[in-house]
C-alpha positions in Angstrom: 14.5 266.7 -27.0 10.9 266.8 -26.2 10.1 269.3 -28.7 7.9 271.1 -26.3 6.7 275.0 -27.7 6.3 278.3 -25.9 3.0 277.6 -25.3 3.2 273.6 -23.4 6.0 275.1 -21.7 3.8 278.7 -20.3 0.9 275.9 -19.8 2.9 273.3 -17.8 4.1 276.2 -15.4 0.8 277.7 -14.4 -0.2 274.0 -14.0 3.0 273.6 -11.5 2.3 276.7 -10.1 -1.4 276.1 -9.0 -0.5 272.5 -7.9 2.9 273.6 -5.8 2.6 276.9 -4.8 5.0 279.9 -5.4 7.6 278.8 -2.7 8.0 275.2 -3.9 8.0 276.1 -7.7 10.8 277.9 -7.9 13.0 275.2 -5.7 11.3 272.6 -8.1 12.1 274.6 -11.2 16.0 274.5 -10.0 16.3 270.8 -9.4 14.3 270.4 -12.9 17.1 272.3 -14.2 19.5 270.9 -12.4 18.2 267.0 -13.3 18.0 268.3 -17.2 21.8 269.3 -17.3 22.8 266.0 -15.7 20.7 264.2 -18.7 22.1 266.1 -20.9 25.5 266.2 -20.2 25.4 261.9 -19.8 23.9 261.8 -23.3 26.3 263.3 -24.9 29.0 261.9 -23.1 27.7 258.9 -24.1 27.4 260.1 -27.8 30.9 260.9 -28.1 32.0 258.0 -26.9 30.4 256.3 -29.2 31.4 258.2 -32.0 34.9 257.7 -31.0 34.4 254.0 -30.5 33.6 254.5 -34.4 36.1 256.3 -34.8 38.6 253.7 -33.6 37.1 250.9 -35.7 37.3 253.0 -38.6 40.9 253.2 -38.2 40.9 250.0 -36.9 39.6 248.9 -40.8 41.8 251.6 -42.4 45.3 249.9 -40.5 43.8 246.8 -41.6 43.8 247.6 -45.5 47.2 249.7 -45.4 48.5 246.6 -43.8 47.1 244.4 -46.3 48.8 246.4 -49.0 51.9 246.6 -47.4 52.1 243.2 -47.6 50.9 242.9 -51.0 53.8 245.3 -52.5 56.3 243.3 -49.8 55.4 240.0 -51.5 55.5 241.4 -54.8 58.9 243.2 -54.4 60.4 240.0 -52.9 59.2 237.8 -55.9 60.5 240.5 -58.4 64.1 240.8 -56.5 63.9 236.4 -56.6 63.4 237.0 -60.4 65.9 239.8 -60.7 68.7 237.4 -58.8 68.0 234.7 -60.8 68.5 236.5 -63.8 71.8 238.2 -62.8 73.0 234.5 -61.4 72.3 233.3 -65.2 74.5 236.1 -66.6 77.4 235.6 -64.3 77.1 232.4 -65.0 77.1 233.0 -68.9 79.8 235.5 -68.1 82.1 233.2 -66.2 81.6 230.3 -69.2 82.7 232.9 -71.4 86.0 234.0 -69.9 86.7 230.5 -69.5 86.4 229.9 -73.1 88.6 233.0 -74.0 91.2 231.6 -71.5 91.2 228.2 -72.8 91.5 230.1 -76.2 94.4 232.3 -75.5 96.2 229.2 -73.4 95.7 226.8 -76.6 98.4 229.5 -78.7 95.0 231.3 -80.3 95.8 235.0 -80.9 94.6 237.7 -78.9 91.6 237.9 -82.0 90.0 234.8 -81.6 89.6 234.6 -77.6 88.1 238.1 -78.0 85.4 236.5 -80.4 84.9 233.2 -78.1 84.3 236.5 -75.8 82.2 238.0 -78.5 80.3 234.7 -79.3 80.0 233.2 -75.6 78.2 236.7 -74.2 75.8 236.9 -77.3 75.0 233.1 -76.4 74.1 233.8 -73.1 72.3 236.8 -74.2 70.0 234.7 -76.4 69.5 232.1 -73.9 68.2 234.9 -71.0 66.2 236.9 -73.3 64.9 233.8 -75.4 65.8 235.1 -78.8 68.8 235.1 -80.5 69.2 238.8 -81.0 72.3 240.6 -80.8 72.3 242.9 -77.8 71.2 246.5 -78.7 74.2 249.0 -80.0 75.7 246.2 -81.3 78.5 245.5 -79.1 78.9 242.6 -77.1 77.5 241.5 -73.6 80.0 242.3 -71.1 81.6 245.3 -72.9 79.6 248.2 -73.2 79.3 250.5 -76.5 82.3 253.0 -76.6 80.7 256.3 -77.2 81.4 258.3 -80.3 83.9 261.0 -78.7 82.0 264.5 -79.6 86.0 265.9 -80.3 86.3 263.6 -82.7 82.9 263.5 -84.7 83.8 267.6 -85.3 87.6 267.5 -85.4 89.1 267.6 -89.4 92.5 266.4 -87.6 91.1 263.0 -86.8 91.9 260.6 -89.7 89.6 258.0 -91.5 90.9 255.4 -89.3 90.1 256.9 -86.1 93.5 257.9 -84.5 93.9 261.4 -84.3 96.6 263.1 -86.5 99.9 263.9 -84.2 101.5 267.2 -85.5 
């Protein structure tokens, strides 16, 4: 603390010494001792308390920016599920106009053919309108209907005909 050497320190005591006497110096040296334990104990109490009030704002600043982002990704999540609804509410709808087409289809004495293309044609429709092209969906088949998948018995079976209706024996 006071950066005092061997030397200021041998000095100051025959100084002391001279000046008190033998008796006195040594009760003099205890309550110097004693005095310089209470100093330095109240320093660094009062160190670490303010290296924990650091502390404290430190993770007062770091709630502070994990909040911030919380509420960033919140806000961002909640305009991506808006979008997401929106664009599923557009598909039903699409959906729903097309059944209604194929009903009034089949209830107008079309066959069974022709309200599955208004189905066909209605879905690919709304399909173009969402996406803002006029592309068929990918795999080919038609929105609302998904892709049958090629049946891995079949592909590798010589007892499955051209047609695709497995020879009965």
């Amino acid at each position: 603390m006071f950066d005092l050497g061997f030397w200021e320190v041998l000095i100051i005591m025959l100084i002391g010494l001279l000046i008190l006497g033998p008796e006195r110096m040594a009760r003099t040296v205890r309550t110097a001792g004693l005095y310089l334990g209470k100093a330095r104990a109240a320093f660094n109490a009062a160190k670490s308390e303010v290296e924990r009030e650091l502390h404290v704002e430190e993770m007062r600043k770091a709630t502070e920016s994990v909040r911030k982002d919380v509420d960033k990704v919140r806000k961002d999540v909640e305009k991506d599920a808006r979008r997401f609804e929106a664009e599923a509410d557009g598909v039903s709808r699409a959906y729903r106009e097309t059944g209604r087409k194929a009903a009034s289809a089949e209830s107008a004495g079309s066959s069974k053919e022709s309200a599955d293309k208004a189905r066909g044609e209605g879905a690919s429709e709304a399909l173009s309108d969402q996406r803002g092209n006029s592309q068929p969906p990918a795999g080919g088949a038609p929105a609302g209907r998904e892709a049958e998948p090629a049946s891995d018995k079949a592909a590798g079976d010589p007892a499955v005909q051209e047609g695709g209706e497995e020879r009965r024996q």
